[in-house]
N, C-alpha and C positions, 0 to 999 in steps of 0.2 A: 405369168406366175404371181400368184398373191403372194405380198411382201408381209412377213410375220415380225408382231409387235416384242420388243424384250419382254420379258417376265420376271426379269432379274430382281430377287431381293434387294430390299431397301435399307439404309442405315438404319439402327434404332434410334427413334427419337422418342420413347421412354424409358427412365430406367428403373420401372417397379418390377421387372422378371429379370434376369440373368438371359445373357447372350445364346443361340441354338447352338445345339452340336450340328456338323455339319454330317449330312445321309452320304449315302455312296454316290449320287450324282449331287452336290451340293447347288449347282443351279440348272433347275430344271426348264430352264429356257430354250426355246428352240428356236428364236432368233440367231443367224448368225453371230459367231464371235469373234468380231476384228480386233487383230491386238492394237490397242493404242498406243501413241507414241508419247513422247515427255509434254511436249507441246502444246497436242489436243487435250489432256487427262489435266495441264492446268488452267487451260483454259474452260475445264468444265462441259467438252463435247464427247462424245455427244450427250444430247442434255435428255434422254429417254431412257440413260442405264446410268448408274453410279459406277465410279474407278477400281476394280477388286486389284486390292491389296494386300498380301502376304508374309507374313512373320511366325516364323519360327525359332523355336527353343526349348531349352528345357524348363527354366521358371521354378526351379527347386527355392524353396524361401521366399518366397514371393514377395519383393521387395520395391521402395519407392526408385529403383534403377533401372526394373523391368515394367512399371509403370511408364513413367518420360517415356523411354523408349517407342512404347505401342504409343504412348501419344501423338508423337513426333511423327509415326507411320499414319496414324487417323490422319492427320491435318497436312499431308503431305500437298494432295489437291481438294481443291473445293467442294467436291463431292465423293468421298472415299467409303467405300464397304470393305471391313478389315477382317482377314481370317487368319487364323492363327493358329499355327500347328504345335502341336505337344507331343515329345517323343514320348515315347512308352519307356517302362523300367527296363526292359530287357535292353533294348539299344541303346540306355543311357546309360547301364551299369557294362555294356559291352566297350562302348564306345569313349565313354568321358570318367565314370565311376562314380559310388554307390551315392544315391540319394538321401535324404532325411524324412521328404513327402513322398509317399506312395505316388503311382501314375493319376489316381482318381479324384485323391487330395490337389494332384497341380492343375487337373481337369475343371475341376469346381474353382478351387482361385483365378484360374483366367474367366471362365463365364460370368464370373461379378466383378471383375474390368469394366467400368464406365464405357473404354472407348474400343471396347471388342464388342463386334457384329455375331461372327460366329467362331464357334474354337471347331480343330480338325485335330480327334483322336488321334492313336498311334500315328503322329506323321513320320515321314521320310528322315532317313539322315542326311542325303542327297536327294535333293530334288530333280526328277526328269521330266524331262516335254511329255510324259501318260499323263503324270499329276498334275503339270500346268495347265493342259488341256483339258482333263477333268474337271477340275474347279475353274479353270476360267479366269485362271490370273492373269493379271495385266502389270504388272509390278511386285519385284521381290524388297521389302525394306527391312536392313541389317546395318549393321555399325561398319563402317570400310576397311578396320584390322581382317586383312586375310585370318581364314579359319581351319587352321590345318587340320585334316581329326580322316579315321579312316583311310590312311595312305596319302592321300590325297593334300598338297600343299596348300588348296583356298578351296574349299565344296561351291565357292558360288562363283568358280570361276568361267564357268560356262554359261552364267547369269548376268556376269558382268557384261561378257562378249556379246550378246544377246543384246544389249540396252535393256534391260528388263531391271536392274537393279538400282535402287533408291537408296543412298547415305544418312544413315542418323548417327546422333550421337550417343556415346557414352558418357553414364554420368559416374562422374569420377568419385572415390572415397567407399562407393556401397558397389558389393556381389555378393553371389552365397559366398564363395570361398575366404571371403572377410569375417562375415556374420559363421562361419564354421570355426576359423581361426578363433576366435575371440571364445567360444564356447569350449575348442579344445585348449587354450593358453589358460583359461579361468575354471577349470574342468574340478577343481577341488570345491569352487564357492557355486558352482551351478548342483555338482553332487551334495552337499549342505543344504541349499537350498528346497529342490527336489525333497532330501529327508526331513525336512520341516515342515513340510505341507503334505507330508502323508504319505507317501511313496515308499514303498518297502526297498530293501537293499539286494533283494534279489529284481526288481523291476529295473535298477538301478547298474546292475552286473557289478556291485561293490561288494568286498571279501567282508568279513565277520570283523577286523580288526580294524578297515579302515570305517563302518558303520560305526564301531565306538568312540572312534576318531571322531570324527564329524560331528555326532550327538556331543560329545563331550565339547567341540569349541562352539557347535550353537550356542549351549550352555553357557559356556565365558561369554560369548557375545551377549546374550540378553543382559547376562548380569553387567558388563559393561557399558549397556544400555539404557540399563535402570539407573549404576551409577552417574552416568552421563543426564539423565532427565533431570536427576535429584540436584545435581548441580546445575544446573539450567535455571530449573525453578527457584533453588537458593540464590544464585546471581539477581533473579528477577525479582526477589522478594527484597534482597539486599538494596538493590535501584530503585526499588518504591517507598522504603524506607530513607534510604540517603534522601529520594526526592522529598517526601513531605516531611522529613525534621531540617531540612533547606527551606521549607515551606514557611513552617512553624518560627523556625528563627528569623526569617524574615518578618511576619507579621509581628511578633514580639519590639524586635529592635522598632520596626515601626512602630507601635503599641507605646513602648515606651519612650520615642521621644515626641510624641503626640502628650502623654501622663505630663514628662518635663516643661515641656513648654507651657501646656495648662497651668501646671504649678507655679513657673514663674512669673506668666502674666498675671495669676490670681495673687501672690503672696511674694511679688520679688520685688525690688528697692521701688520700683515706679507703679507697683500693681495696683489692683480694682480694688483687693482688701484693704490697703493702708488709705488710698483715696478715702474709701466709704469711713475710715477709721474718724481721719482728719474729719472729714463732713460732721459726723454724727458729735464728735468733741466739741467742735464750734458750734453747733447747735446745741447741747448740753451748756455750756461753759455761757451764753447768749441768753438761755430761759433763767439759769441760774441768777445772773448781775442783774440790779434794779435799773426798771424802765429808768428813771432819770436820775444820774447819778449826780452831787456836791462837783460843782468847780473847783478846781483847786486855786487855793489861796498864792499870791504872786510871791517871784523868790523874796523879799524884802518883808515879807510876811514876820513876827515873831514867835509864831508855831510853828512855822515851816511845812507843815503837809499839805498837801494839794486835796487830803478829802475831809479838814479842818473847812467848820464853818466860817461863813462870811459874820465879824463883828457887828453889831445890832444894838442901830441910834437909841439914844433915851428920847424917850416921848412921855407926858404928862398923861397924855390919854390911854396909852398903852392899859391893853388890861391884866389883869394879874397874870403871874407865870403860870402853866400848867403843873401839873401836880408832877411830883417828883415819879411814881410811878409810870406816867405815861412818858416821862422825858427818857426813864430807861429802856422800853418798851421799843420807844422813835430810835434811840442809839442802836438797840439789837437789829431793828428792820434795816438800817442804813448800813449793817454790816460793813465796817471798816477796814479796809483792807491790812492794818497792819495797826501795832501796839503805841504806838507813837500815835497815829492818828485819833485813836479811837481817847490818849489823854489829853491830847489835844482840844477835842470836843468837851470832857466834864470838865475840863477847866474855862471853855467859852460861857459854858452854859452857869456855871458859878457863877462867873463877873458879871453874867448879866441879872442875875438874883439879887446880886449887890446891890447894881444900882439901881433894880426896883425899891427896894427896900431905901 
C-alpha cells in the first residue's frame, strides 16, 4: 500500500494577512493521524507535520492576558500550529454571561494574533473526541485552575486524563472582568467622557437630568483647566523672571566691582593717575629751573644765601661793568628763588661798581 505524505498546514511565517478561519474539515490531510505524545511533539517528531495545538475561550476585551497566553501555547514545542476556538454569543451569554464584543468582533481580534495559525468559529463549551478528531489536535493548552461552567466541576477533565493537556500561565492583574470593573466603579467619568466627544444621551442610556449633570461638571472641569494652565504658565513666567533678574544682578555686582577696582587702580592712593601726576610735575618743575644754577655761598658767607653770587677780585684790566639794564635783565633770568637772595645779589653787584670806579 502506498504510504501517503501529510498535508498538514503550516505555521504562518508572515504576518502581512490575519490568521484562516478554520473550514469544516480544517486539515485536509489524509495521511494518518497519530496522536503524539509529550515527548515526541518536543522533540520536534515527527519532522513532516507541525504539533496542532488547541486553545480555547471567550477573548471578550481582548487584552495583553489573552495574548501571553496564546503565546505561551505557540512556543510550547518547537514546531507548533495553534488553533483557537471562539465561543459564539449564545453559549457565552448561556453559559458565563453577557459580552461587550459581539462574537465577530472576538472573531477578527484573535485573527490578528501574531501567534495564531488559524481561529475555530462557534467552538465547543466542551470539547469531545468528534472535534479532537476533526481537527486533528494533538494538545489542548489552558491555565491548570480547574474550570467549572456547565455542571461540570473541570470541562478539561477528561483532557487532562487523556495526557493531551499542556499548562500555561496566567497573567496576573489583567481579565475582562477587571477592565469591566473599572468601567462600572468609574461609570460617571466614562458617561462625561462619552458626552464630550459627541455621543448623545440616549446612545448612552442616561436620563435627561443626569445629561445636565455631566454637561454641567465637563464645564467645571475645563474651566478648572483653564484655571489650572493659566497658573502653570504664570508659575513659569514667574521662574523665568526670578531666573534672569538673578541673571541680571549678577552681572551687575560683577559689573560693578570690575568699575571699583578700575577706579581704584586708576585714581586710588598708589594709582596710574597720581604716578603720571608726580611724572609730568617733575618734568614741568625740571624745564621750568635754569640749566645751571649759582652755587650757593658757604655758611660763613656774609649774605647767607646759597643762590648769592660768588665775591669778584679787583683786576686793573677788568673791563667796564655792564650797563645797569643788562645787570637787571641777568638778575630776572637767574630768577632767585626767594627775597633775601635776590638782595643779596644788587648789593654784590653794587660793591663791585664801587670798586670799579
Amino acid at each position: 500500500m502506498e504510504e501517503l505524505e501529510h498535508t498538514c498546514p503550516q505555521p504562518r511565517t508572515t504576518l502581512t494577512e490575519p490568521a484562516i478561519f478554520a473550514k469544516e474539515t480544517s486539515c485536509e490531510c489524509r495521511a494518518p493521524h497519530e496522536r503524539l505524545t509529550t515527548k515526541q511533539a518536543r522533540h520536534a517528531t515527527p519532522v513532516d507535520r507541525p504539533v496542532r495545538v488547541y486553545a480555547d475561550g471567550i477573548f471578550d476585551l481582548f487584552h495583553s492576558g489573552h495574548a501571553r497566553a496564546l503565546m505561551q501555547a505557540k512556543n510550547l514545542f518547537p514546531n507548533s500550529y495553534l488553533i483557537v476556538g471562539v465561543c459564539s454569543d449564545e453559549l457565552t451569554h448561556k453559559y458565563k454571561g453577557f459580552t461587550v464584543m459581539t462574537e465577530d468582533e472576538r472573531y477578527e481580534a484573535l485573527r490578528h494574533c501574531r501567534y495564531v495559525d488559524e481561529v475555530v468559529r462557534d467552538a465547543p463549551w466542551s470539547l469531545s473526541p468528534e472535534f479532537l478528531e476533526k481537527h486533528k489536535i494533538d494538545f489542548v493548552a489552558h491555565d491548570d485552575i480547574p474550570y467549572s461552567s456547565a455542571g461540570s466541576e473541570d470541562v478539561y477533565k477528561h483532557i487532562k486524563e487523556a495526557g493531551m493537556f499542556v499548562p500555561t500561565q496566567r497573567t496576573e492583574g489583567i481579565s475582562t472582568s477587571d477592565l469591566i470593573t473599572r468601567i462600572v466603579r468609574d461609570y460617571d467619568v466614562y458617561a462625561r467622557r462619552n458626552l464630550q466627544r459627541g455621543y448623545t444621551a440616549k446612545e448612552l442610556n442616561v436620563s435627561y437630568i443626569n445629561e445636565k449633570k455631566y454637561r454641567l461638571q465637563n464645564q467645571v472641569d475645563r474651566m478648572k483647566e483653564k484655571v489650572r494652565t493659566v497658573e502653570e504658565k504664570s508659575k513659569h513666567f514667574v521662574y523665568k523672571v526670578e531666573e534672569k533678574s538673578a541673571d541680571l544682578i549678577q552681572k551687575w555686582e560683577e559689573k560693578s566691582r570690575e568699575f571699583i577696582g578700575n577706579f581704584l587702580e586708576l585714581f586710588g592712593p598708589d594709582g596710574t593717575w597720581k604716578q603720571m601726576f608726580q611724572e609730568r610735575s617733575g618734568r614741568m618743575i625740571q624745564a621750568l629751573s635754569p640749566s645751571g644754577s649759582p652755587r650757593g655761598s658757604p655758611s660763613g658767607s656774609p649774605h647767607g644765601s646759597p643762590s648769592s653770587s660768588p665775591p669778584r677780585e679787583l683786576s686793573p684790566l677788568r673791563s667796564p661793568s655792564p650797563p645797569s639794564h643788562w645787570a637787571h635783565s641777568h638778575a630776572r633770568a637767574s630768577s632767585p628763588p626767594s627775597p633775601k637772595a635776590a638782595s643779596a645779589s644788587i648789593s654784590s653787584m653794587s660793591e663791585g661798581d664801587e670798586d670799579e670806579k
